[in-house]
ZAMARGU-4260 file (C-alpha; in steps of 0.2 Angstrom, whole numbers, plus 5000, padded with zeros to 4 digits):
<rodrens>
0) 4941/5041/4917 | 4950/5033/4931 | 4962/5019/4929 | 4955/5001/4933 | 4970/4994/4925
5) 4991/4995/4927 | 4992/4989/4909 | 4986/4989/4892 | 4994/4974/4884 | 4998/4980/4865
10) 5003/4965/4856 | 5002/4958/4838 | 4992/4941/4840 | 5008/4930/4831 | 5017/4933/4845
15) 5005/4928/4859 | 5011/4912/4858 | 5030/4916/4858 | 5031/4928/4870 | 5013/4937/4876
20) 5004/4924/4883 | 5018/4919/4896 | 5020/4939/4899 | 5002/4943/4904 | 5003/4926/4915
25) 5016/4933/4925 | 5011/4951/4927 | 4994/4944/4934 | 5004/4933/4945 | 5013/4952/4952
30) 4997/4958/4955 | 4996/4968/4941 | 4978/4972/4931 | 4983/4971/4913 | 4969/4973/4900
35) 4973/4958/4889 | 4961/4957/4871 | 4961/4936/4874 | 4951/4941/4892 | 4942/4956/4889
40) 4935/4954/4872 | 4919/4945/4870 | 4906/4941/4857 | 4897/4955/4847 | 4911/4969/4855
45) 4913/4985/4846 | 4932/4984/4844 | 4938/5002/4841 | 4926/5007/4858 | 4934/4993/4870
50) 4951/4996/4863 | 4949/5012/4868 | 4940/5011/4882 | 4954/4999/4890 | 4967/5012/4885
55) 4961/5025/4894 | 4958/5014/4909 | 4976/5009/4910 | 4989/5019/4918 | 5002/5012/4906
60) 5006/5002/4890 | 5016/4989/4887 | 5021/4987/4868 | 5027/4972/4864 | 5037/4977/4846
65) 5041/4965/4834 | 5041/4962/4814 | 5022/4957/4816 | 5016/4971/4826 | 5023/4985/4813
70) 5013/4972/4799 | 5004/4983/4786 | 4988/4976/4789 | 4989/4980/4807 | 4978/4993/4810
75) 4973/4989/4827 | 4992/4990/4833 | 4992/5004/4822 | 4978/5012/4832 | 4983/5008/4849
80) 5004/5013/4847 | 4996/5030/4841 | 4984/5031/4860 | 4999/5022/4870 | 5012/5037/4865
85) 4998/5049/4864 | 4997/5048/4883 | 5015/5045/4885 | 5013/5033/4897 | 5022/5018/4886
90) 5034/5005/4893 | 5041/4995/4875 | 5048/4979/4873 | 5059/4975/4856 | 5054/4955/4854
95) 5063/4948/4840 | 5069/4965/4832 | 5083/4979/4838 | 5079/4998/4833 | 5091/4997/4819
100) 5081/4985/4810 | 5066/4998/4815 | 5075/5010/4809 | 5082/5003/4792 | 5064/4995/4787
105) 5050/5004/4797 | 5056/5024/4796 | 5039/5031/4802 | 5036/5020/4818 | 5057/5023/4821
110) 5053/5042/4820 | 5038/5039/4834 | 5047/5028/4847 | 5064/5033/4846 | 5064/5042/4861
115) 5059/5029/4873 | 5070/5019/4881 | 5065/4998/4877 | 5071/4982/4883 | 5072/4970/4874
120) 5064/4952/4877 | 5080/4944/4874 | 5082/4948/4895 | 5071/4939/4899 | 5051/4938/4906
125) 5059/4940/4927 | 5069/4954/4922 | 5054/4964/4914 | 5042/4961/4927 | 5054/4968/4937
130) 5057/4983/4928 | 5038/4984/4929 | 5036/4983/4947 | 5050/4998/4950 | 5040/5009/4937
135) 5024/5005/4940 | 5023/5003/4960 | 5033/5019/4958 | 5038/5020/4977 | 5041/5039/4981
140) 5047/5045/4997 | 5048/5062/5002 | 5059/5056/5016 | 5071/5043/5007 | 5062/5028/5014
145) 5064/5013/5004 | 5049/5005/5003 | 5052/4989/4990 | 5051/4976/5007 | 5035/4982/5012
150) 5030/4978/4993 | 5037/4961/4993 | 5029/4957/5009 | 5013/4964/5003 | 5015/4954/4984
155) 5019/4938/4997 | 5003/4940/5006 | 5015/4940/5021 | 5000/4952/5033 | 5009/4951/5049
160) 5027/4955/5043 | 5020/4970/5032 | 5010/4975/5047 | 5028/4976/5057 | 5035/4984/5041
165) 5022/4999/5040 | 5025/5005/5056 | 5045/5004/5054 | 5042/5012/5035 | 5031/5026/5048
170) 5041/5031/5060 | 5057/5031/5050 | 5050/5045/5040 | 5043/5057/5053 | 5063/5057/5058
175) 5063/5041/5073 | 5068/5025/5076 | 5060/5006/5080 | 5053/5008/5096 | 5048/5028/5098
180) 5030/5035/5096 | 5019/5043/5086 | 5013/5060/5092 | 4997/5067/5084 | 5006/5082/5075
185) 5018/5071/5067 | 5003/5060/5059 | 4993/5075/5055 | 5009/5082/5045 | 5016/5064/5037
190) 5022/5069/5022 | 5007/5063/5011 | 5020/5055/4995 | 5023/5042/5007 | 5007/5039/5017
195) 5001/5038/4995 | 5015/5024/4994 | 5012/5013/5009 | 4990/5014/5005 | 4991/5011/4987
200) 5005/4995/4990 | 4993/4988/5004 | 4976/4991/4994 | 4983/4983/4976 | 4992/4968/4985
205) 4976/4965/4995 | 4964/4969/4979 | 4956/4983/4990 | 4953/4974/5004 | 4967/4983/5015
210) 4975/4998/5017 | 4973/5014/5028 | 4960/5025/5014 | 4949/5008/5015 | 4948/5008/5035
215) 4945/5028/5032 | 4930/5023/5018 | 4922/5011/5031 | 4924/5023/5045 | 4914/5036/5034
220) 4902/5023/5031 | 4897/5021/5051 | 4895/5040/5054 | 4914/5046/5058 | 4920/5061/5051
225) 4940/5061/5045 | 4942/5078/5055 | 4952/5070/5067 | 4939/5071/5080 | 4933/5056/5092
230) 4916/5051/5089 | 4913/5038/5101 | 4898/5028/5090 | 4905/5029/5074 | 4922/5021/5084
235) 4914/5007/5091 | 4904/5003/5075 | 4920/5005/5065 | 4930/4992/5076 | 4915/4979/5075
240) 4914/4981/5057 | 4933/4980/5055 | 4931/4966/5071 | 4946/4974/5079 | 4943/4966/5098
245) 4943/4980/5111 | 4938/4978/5128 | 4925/4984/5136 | 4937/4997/5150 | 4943/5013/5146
250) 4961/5005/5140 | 4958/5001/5125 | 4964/4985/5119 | 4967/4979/5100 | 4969/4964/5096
255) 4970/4961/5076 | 4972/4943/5068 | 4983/4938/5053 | 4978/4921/5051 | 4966/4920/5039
260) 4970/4934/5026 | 4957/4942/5015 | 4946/4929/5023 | 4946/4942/5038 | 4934/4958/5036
265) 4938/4971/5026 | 4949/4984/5034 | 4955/4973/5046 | 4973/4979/5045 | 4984/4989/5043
270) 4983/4989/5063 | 4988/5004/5074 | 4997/4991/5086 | 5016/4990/5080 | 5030/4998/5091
275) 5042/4994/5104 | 5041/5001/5122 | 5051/4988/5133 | 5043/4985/5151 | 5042/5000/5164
280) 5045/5001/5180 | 5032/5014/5192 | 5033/5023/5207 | 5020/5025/5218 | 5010/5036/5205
285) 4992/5035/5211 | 4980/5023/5201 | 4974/5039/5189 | 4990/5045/5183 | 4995/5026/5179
290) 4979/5023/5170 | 4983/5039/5159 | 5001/5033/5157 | 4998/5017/5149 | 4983/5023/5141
295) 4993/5033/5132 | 5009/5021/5130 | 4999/5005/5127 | 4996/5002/5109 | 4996/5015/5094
300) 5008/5011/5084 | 5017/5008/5100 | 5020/4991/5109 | 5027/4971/5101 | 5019/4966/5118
305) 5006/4972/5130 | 5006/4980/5149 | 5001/4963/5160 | 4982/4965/5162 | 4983/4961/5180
310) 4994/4978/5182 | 4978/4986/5170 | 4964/4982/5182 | 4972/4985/5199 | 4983/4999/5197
315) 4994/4994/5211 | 5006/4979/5205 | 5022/4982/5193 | 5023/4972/5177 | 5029/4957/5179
320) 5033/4956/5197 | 5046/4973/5192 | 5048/4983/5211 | 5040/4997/5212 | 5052/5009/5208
325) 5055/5023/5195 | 5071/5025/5185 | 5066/5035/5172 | 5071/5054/5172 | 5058/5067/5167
330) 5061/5069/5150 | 5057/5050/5147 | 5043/5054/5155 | 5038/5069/5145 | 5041/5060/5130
335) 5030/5045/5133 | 5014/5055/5140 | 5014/5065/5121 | 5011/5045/5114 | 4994/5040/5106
340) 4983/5029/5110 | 4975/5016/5096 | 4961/5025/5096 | 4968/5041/5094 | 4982/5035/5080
345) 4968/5027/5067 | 4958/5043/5069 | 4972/5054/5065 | 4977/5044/5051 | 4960/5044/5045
350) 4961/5063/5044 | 4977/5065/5036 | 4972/5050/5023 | 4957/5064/5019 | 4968/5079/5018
355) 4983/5071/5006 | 4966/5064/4995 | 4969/5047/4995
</rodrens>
Protein backbone atom coordinates (compact mmCIF):
# COMPACT_ATOMS: atom_id res chain seq x y z
CA UNK A 1 0.00 0.00 0.00
CA UNK A 2 1.68 3.32 -0.74
CA UNK A 3 2.16 5.92 1.93
CA UNK A 4 -0.56 8.99 1.54
CA UNK A 5 0.52 10.09 4.91
CA UNK A 6 4.13 11.16 7.11
CA UNK A 7 2.43 10.30 10.28
CA UNK A 8 0.21 8.18 12.22
CA UNK A 9 -0.70 10.15 15.30
CA UNK A 10 -0.89 7.33 18.15
CA UNK A 11 -2.24 9.24 21.06
CA UNK A 12 -4.50 8.33 24.20
CA UNK A 13 -7.44 10.72 23.92
CA UNK A 14 -6.76 12.50 27.58
CA UNK A 15 -3.97 13.86 26.24
CA UNK A 16 -5.29 15.49 23.25
CA UNK A 17 -6.00 18.51 25.04
CA UNK A 18 -2.52 18.70 26.89
CA UNK A 19 -0.49 18.13 24.45
CA UNK A 20 -1.88 16.29 21.03
CA UNK A 21 -4.08 18.57 19.68
CA UNK A 22 -1.42 21.56 19.55
CA UNK A 23 1.18 18.84 18.10
CA UNK A 24 -0.93 17.62 15.06
CA UNK A 25 -1.66 21.67 14.46
CA UNK A 26 1.89 22.20 14.04
CA UNK A 27 2.91 19.32 12.06
CA UNK A 28 0.05 20.32 9.54
CA UNK A 29 1.38 23.78 9.51
CA UNK A 30 5.25 21.94 8.41
CA UNK A 31 3.51 20.45 5.82
CA UNK A 32 3.29 17.18 7.06
CA UNK A 33 0.22 14.58 6.36
CA UNK A 34 -0.48 13.21 9.79
CA UNK A 35 -3.59 10.76 10.04
CA UNK A 36 -5.23 12.20 13.21
CA UNK A 37 -8.59 9.90 14.57
CA UNK A 38 -10.33 13.55 15.51
CA UNK A 39 -10.00 14.12 11.28
CA UNK A 40 -10.34 10.83 9.79
CA UNK A 41 -12.85 9.07 11.69
CA UNK A 42 -16.36 9.47 10.88
CA UNK A 43 -19.76 8.13 11.70
CA UNK A 44 -20.50 4.36 11.20
CA UNK A 45 -16.39 3.75 10.69
CA UNK A 46 -15.29 0.21 11.32
CA UNK A 47 -12.35 1.30 13.80
CA UNK A 48 -10.02 -1.74 13.79
CA UNK A 49 -10.01 -1.39 9.61
CA UNK A 50 -9.26 2.51 9.54
CA UNK A 51 -6.85 2.21 12.29
CA UNK A 52 -5.30 -0.07 10.25
CA UNK A 53 -5.74 1.17 7.23
CA UNK A 54 -4.00 4.67 8.27
CA UNK A 55 -1.11 2.77 9.76
CA UNK A 56 -0.13 1.34 6.75
CA UNK A 57 -0.62 4.41 4.84
CA UNK A 58 1.91 6.23 7.07
CA UNK A 59 5.51 6.26 6.66
CA UNK A 60 5.97 6.75 10.45
CA UNK A 61 4.36 6.79 13.88
CA UNK A 62 4.53 9.14 16.21
CA UNK A 63 3.63 7.72 19.84
CA UNK A 64 2.83 10.14 22.16
CA UNK A 65 3.60 7.81 25.71
CA UNK A 66 2.14 8.85 28.61
CA UNK A 67 0.40 7.10 32.01
CA UNK A 68 -2.95 7.33 29.84
CA UNK A 69 -1.75 5.77 26.82
CA UNK A 70 -0.24 2.45 28.71
CA UNK A 71 -4.15 2.61 30.50
CA UNK A 72 -5.48 -1.00 30.88
CA UNK A 73 -8.46 -0.50 28.94
CA UNK A 74 -6.64 0.87 26.07
CA UNK A 75 -6.88 -1.46 23.60
CA UNK A 76 -6.72 0.70 20.68
CA UNK A 77 -3.21 2.19 21.81
CA UNK A 78 -2.52 -1.27 22.57
CA UNK A 79 -3.28 -2.32 19.02
CA UNK A 80 -1.59 0.39 17.25
CA UNK A 81 2.03 0.51 19.57
CA UNK A 82 1.99 -3.35 18.43
CA UNK A 83 1.61 -2.16 14.22
CA UNK A 84 3.78 1.12 14.79
CA UNK A 85 6.92 -1.16 16.10
CA UNK A 86 5.94 -3.86 13.89
CA UNK A 87 7.04 -1.73 11.03
CA UNK A 88 9.79 -0.04 12.94
CA UNK A 89 9.10 2.99 11.74
CA UNK A 90 8.25 4.66 15.35
CA UNK A 91 9.32 8.22 16.44
CA UNK A 92 8.07 8.20 20.56
CA UNK A 93 7.47 10.98 22.57
CA UNK A 94 7.51 10.44 26.71
CA UNK A 95 4.68 13.23 27.85
CA UNK A 96 4.35 13.32 31.39
CA UNK A 97 6.53 10.07 32.10
CA UNK A 98 10.40 9.23 31.87
CA UNK A 99 11.26 5.28 30.98
CA UNK A 100 11.99 4.71 34.54
CA UNK A 101 8.69 5.09 35.55
CA UNK A 102 7.94 2.80 32.44
CA UNK A 103 9.99 0.64 33.50
CA UNK A 104 9.21 0.38 37.26
CA UNK A 105 5.26 0.13 36.56
CA UNK A 106 4.60 -0.83 32.90
CA UNK A 107 7.51 -4.03 32.45
CA UNK A 108 5.90 -5.40 29.25
CA UNK A 109 5.56 -2.06 27.15
CA UNK A 110 9.33 -1.17 28.80
CA UNK A 111 10.51 -4.48 27.29
CA UNK A 112 8.95 -3.35 23.65
CA UNK A 113 10.26 0.36 23.41
CA UNK A 114 13.35 0.24 25.23
CA UNK A 115 15.29 0.23 22.25
CA UNK A 116 14.12 3.39 20.66
CA UNK A 117 15.42 6.55 21.34
CA UNK A 118 12.32 9.14 22.75
CA UNK A 119 12.23 12.79 23.53
CA UNK A 120 10.48 13.90 25.76
CA UNK A 121 7.66 16.61 25.60
CA UNK A 122 9.26 18.49 28.31
CA UNK A 123 11.47 20.14 24.97
CA UNK A 124 9.02 21.48 23.74
CA UNK A 125 6.44 21.42 20.51
CA UNK A 126 9.40 23.64 17.99
CA UNK A 127 12.10 21.35 19.02
CA UNK A 128 9.92 18.03 17.99
CA UNK A 129 8.79 19.28 14.69
CA UNK A 130 12.23 19.81 14.13
CA UNK A 131 13.44 16.62 14.91
CA UNK A 132 10.48 15.55 12.62
CA UNK A 133 11.56 17.50 9.83
CA UNK A 134 15.43 16.04 9.93
CA UNK A 135 14.03 12.41 9.97
CA UNK A 136 11.23 12.51 8.01
CA UNK A 137 12.42 14.96 5.10
CA UNK A 138 15.44 12.69 5.43
CA UNK A 139 17.69 14.86 3.09
CA UNK A 140 20.35 12.29 1.55
CA UNK A 141 22.97 13.32 -0.66
CA UNK A 142 25.31 11.02 -2.35
CA UNK A 143 27.38 14.07 -2.88
CA UNK A 144 27.39 15.89 0.65
CA UNK A 145 25.05 18.64 -0.39
CA UNK A 146 23.04 20.06 2.20
CA UNK A 147 19.92 20.49 1.29
CA UNK A 148 17.91 21.83 4.56
CA UNK A 149 17.64 25.77 2.76
CA UNK A 150 16.08 24.50 -0.24
CA UNK A 151 13.53 22.86 2.29
CA UNK A 152 12.81 26.02 4.16
CA UNK A 153 12.53 27.89 1.15
CA UNK A 154 10.07 25.25 -0.20
CA UNK A 155 8.10 25.06 3.50
CA UNK A 156 8.06 29.24 2.93
CA UNK A 157 6.47 29.03 -0.32
CA UNK A 158 9.37 31.24 -1.30
CA UNK A 159 9.08 29.75 -5.46
CA UNK A 160 11.60 32.09 -6.99
CA UNK A 161 14.42 31.73 -4.20
CA UNK A 162 13.96 27.72 -4.30
CA UNK A 163 14.04 27.92 -8.13
CA UNK A 164 17.79 29.80 -7.62
CA UNK A 165 18.49 27.14 -4.76
CA UNK A 166 17.79 24.00 -7.09
CA UNK A 167 20.06 24.84 -9.58
CA UNK A 168 22.86 25.79 -7.02
CA UNK A 169 21.80 22.39 -4.99
CA UNK A 170 22.36 20.89 -9.02
CA UNK A 171 25.36 21.93 -10.17
CA UNK A 172 27.23 21.56 -6.72
CA UNK A 173 26.78 17.94 -6.85
CA UNK A 174 27.82 17.17 -10.44
CA UNK A 175 31.17 18.56 -8.93
CA UNK A 176 30.82 22.70 -10.32
CA UNK A 177 30.27 25.85 -9.10
CA UNK A 178 27.37 29.00 -9.36
CA UNK A 179 27.73 30.05 -12.85
CA UNK A 180 28.91 26.74 -14.88
CA UNK A 181 26.78 24.55 -17.12
CA UNK A 182 25.04 21.57 -17.15
CA UNK A 183 26.17 19.09 -19.92
CA UNK A 184 23.76 16.19 -20.95
CA UNK A 185 26.11 13.30 -19.52
CA UNK A 186 26.24 14.85 -16.31
CA UNK A 187 22.22 15.14 -16.00
CA UNK A 188 21.83 11.80 -17.50
CA UNK A 189 24.27 10.44 -14.67
CA UNK A 190 22.94 12.75 -11.41
CA UNK A 191 23.26 10.81 -8.88
CA UNK A 192 19.49 9.81 -8.49
CA UNK A 193 19.66 10.14 -4.02
CA UNK A 194 19.75 13.54 -4.59
CA UNK A 195 17.59 14.35 -7.80
CA UNK A 196 14.94 11.74 -5.09
CA UNK A 197 15.69 14.70 -2.50
CA UNK A 198 15.35 17.98 -4.36
CA UNK A 199 11.70 16.27 -6.32
CA UNK A 200 10.16 14.82 -3.16
CA UNK A 201 11.06 18.43 -1.07
CA UNK A 202 9.37 20.44 -4.16
CA UNK A 203 6.34 17.94 -4.73
CA UNK A 204 5.40 17.85 -0.66
CA UNK A 205 6.03 21.75 -0.10
CA UNK A 206 3.86 22.42 -3.28
CA UNK A 207 1.26 19.50 -2.37
CA UNK A 208 2.02 17.81 -5.83
CA UNK A 209 1.86 20.72 -7.76
CA UNK A 210 5.71 21.21 -8.41
CA UNK A 211 8.55 19.31 -8.88
CA UNK A 212 10.54 17.66 -11.70
CA UNK A 213 8.53 13.82 -11.71
CA UNK A 214 5.38 16.07 -11.99
CA UNK A 215 6.73 18.07 -15.16
CA UNK A 216 7.79 14.46 -16.32
CA UNK A 217 4.01 12.97 -15.65
CA UNK A 218 2.64 15.95 -17.72
CA UNK A 219 5.11 15.49 -20.28
CA UNK A 220 3.94 11.66 -20.69
CA UNK A 221 0.56 12.84 -20.78
CA UNK A 222 1.04 15.15 -24.19
CA UNK A 223 2.85 12.25 -26.14
CA UNK A 224 6.74 12.61 -24.94
CA UNK A 225 8.74 9.75 -24.17
CA UNK A 226 11.34 10.20 -21.09
CA UNK A 227 14.11 8.70 -23.31
CA UNK A 228 15.70 11.67 -23.56
CA UNK A 229 14.90 12.19 -27.11
CA UNK A 230 13.25 15.50 -28.59
CA UNK A 231 9.83 15.25 -29.66
CA UNK A 232 8.98 18.43 -31.19
CA UNK A 233 4.79 18.20 -30.47
CA UNK A 234 4.82 16.58 -27.45
CA UNK A 235 7.47 19.73 -26.46
CA UNK A 236 5.36 22.41 -27.43
CA UNK A 237 2.20 20.85 -26.08
CA UNK A 238 4.14 20.28 -22.81
CA UNK A 239 5.35 24.16 -22.50
CA UNK A 240 1.51 25.36 -23.27
CA UNK A 241 0.33 23.08 -20.63
CA UNK A 242 3.06 24.13 -18.14
CA UNK A 243 2.49 27.96 -19.98
CA UNK A 244 6.16 28.26 -20.07
CA UNK A 245 6.41 31.34 -22.65
CA UNK A 246 8.69 30.47 -25.53
CA UNK A 247 8.91 32.25 -28.60
CA UNK A 248 8.18 31.47 -31.80
CA UNK A 249 12.41 31.55 -33.28
CA UNK A 250 14.65 28.89 -33.06
CA UNK A 251 16.17 30.38 -29.56
CA UNK A 252 14.27 29.23 -27.39
CA UNK A 253 13.16 31.43 -24.79
CA UNK A 254 11.59 30.56 -21.24
CA UNK A 255 10.14 32.81 -19.28
CA UNK A 256 8.44 31.27 -16.01
CA UNK A 257 6.46 33.49 -13.40
CA UNK A 258 6.58 33.16 -9.59
CA UNK A 259 4.03 35.43 -8.73
CA UNK A 260 1.13 33.71 -8.21
CA UNK A 261 2.22 30.28 -6.61
CA UNK A 262 0.07 27.27 -6.87
CA UNK A 263 -2.39 29.57 -8.50
CA UNK A 264 0.13 29.06 -11.76
CA UNK A 265 -0.40 25.61 -13.74
CA UNK A 266 0.72 22.60 -12.61
CA UNK A 267 4.39 21.92 -13.43
CA UNK A 268 5.06 25.32 -13.89
CA UNK A 269 8.54 25.10 -12.02
CA UNK A 270 11.13 23.90 -11.18
CA UNK A 271 12.30 26.01 -14.32
CA UNK A 272 15.42 24.96 -16.49
CA UNK A 273 16.54 28.82 -16.40
CA UNK A 274 18.89 29.25 -13.36
CA UNK A 275 22.73 29.93 -13.89
CA UNK A 276 25.16 32.59 -14.43
CA UNK A 277 27.17 33.24 -17.75
CA UNK A 278 28.13 37.09 -17.53
CA UNK A 279 28.01 38.90 -20.83
CA UNK A 280 30.20 37.98 -23.97
CA UNK A 281 31.94 39.62 -26.12
CA UNK A 282 32.11 38.14 -30.20
CA UNK A 283 34.35 38.18 -33.08
CA UNK A 284 33.11 38.35 -36.25
CA UNK A 285 31.76 34.67 -36.08
CA UNK A 286 29.24 34.56 -39.04
CA UNK A 287 25.50 34.81 -38.08
CA UNK A 288 25.14 30.70 -37.86
CA UNK A 289 27.91 29.85 -35.49
CA UNK A 290 26.49 32.86 -33.03
CA UNK A 291 23.03 31.56 -33.23
CA UNK A 292 24.42 27.97 -32.15
CA UNK A 293 26.57 29.66 -29.61
CA UNK A 294 23.86 31.24 -27.72
CA UNK A 295 21.55 28.66 -28.41
CA UNK A 296 23.38 26.59 -26.52
CA UNK A 297 24.56 29.29 -23.82
CA UNK A 298 21.27 31.01 -23.45
CA UNK A 299 19.13 29.47 -20.75
CA UNK A 300 19.23 25.64 -19.36
CA UNK A 301 20.01 25.99 -16.07
CA UNK A 302 22.34 28.45 -17.38
CA UNK A 303 21.81 32.42 -17.39
CA UNK A 304 20.40 35.11 -14.04
CA UNK A 305 19.95 37.45 -17.31
CA UNK A 306 19.35 36.99 -21.05
CA UNK A 307 21.50 37.74 -24.30
CA UNK A 308 19.85 41.41 -25.56
CA UNK A 309 17.09 40.20 -28.12
CA UNK A 310 18.32 42.81 -30.58
CA UNK A 311 21.82 40.83 -30.62
CA UNK A 312 19.21 37.58 -31.16
CA UNK A 313 17.57 38.70 -34.27
CA UNK A 314 20.34 40.32 -36.33
CA UNK A 315 23.30 38.46 -35.40
CA UNK A 316 25.57 41.38 -36.08
CA UNK A 317 25.58 43.65 -32.94
CA UNK A 318 27.52 42.83 -29.40
CA UNK A 319 25.40 42.72 -26.32
CA UNK A 320 25.03 45.80 -25.03
CA UNK A 321 26.84 47.95 -27.20
CA UNK A 322 30.27 45.49 -26.13
CA UNK A 323 33.05 45.88 -29.30
CA UNK A 324 33.18 43.32 -31.31
CA UNK A 325 36.05 41.52 -30.13
CA UNK A 326 36.80 38.07 -28.62
CA UNK A 327 38.75 37.54 -25.55
CA UNK A 328 37.99 34.36 -24.75
CA UNK A 329 40.73 31.47 -25.26
CA UNK A 330 39.65 28.13 -26.87
CA UNK A 331 39.02 26.17 -23.93
CA UNK A 332 36.24 28.83 -22.80
CA UNK A 333 35.00 28.32 -25.94
CA UNK A 334 35.03 24.58 -25.83
CA UNK A 335 33.40 24.47 -22.63
CA UNK A 336 30.47 26.73 -23.39
CA UNK A 337 29.41 24.89 -26.87
CA UNK A 338 29.04 21.41 -24.62
CA UNK A 339 26.14 23.73 -22.64
CA UNK A 340 22.35 22.80 -23.03
CA UNK A 341 19.78 24.42 -24.08
CA UNK A 342 16.25 24.67 -22.11
CA UNK A 343 14.89 22.47 -24.16
CA UNK A 344 17.41 20.09 -23.95
CA UNK A 345 17.95 20.26 -20.03
CA UNK A 346 14.17 19.47 -19.12
CA UNK A 347 14.18 16.53 -21.53
CA UNK A 348 17.19 15.05 -20.02
CA UNK A 349 16.03 15.51 -16.67
CA UNK A 350 12.79 13.89 -17.73
CA UNK A 351 14.83 10.80 -18.57
CA UNK A 352 16.93 10.47 -15.63
CA UNK A 353 13.65 11.26 -13.33
CA UNK A 354 12.49 7.81 -15.25
CA UNK A 355 15.44 5.90 -14.81
CA UNK A 356 16.28 6.68 -10.90
CA UNK A 357 12.12 5.85 -10.66
CA UNK A 358 10.87 8.73 -9.09
Amino acid sequence: MAHTHNIFLSHASEDKETFVEELYKRLKDAQYKVWYDKEELGWGDNLTTKITEGLKASQYGIVVISKNYFAEHKEWTDMELKQILASKNILPILHGIDMETIRNSYQKEYEEIKNWVAISSDKGIDYIVQQAKRKIDNLKSEKNIEYVRLRDLLAAKNWEEADKETYLMMIEAVGKKDGDYFEEDELLNFPCTDLRTIDRLWVKYSNGHFGFSVQKEIYLDVGGKADGEYYEEAWKKFCDRVKWKVNSSEIYHIKVTYNFGTSSPRGHIPSPLKGSVGMMKFSKFDVEKISKLIYRLNLGFLSKGSYVDSFLQTGREAPMGEAATDDRNDAEVGAKETAIGPKETAIVVFSRIETCKL
